[in-house]
N, C-alpha and C positions, 0 to 999 in steps of 0.2 A: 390573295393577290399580292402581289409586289410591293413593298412599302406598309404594312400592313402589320400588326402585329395577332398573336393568337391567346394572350394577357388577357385574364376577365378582368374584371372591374376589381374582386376581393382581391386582387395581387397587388395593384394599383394603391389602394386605399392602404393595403397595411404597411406599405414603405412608406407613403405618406404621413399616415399616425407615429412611426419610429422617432421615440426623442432619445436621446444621450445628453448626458453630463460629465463637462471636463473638468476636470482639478488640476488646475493650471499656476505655479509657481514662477515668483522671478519677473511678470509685468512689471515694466518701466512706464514712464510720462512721456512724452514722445512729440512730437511736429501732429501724429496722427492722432492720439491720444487727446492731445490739447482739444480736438474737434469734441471730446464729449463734454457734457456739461458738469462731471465727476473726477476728481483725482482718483489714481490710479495705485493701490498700497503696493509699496517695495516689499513688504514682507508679510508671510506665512500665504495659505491657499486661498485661490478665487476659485469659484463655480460654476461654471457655463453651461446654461441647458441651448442644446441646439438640435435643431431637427435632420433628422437623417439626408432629405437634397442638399444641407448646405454644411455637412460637415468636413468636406476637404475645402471649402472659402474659409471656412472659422480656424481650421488648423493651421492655414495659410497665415493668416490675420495674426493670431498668437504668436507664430514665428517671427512675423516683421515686428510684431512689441514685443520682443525679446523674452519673451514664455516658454516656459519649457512643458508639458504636459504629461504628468505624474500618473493620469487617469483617467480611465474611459466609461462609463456603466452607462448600462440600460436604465432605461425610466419606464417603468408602468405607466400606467395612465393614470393608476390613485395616487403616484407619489406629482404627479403636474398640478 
């Protein structure tokens, strides 16, 4: 039917499980920054695990705090 898709469940679930880690250089302190409860180190790699729906927001995100993103890998489930 129209609107519908033909995706089981096992397709679903395994994009959902997909995590990445970004090593991300060059984070500034920022107006948006200020919002967390953590300063922000000018210098050497940060780590970001993020899950596969929301990895073009976080990329996004990185950009506007002045990030440049050095690296992308997969995450097993034993290294989470």
């Amino acid at each position: 039917m129209f609107g519908q898709t033909t995706l089981g469940a096992g397709s679903v679930s395994s994009s959902a499980s997909r995590v990445f880690r970004y090593e991300v250089v060059g984070l500034r302190q920022n107006a948006e920054t200020d919002k967390n409860q953590f300063d922000i180190r000018r210098s050497g790699s940060v780590f970001i695990t993020v899950p596969y729906s929301r990895m073009n927001e976080e990329m996004q995100r990185i950009n506007r705090l002045g990030g440049k993103i050095i690296n992308i890998s997969p995450l097993s489930a034993d290294e989470n």
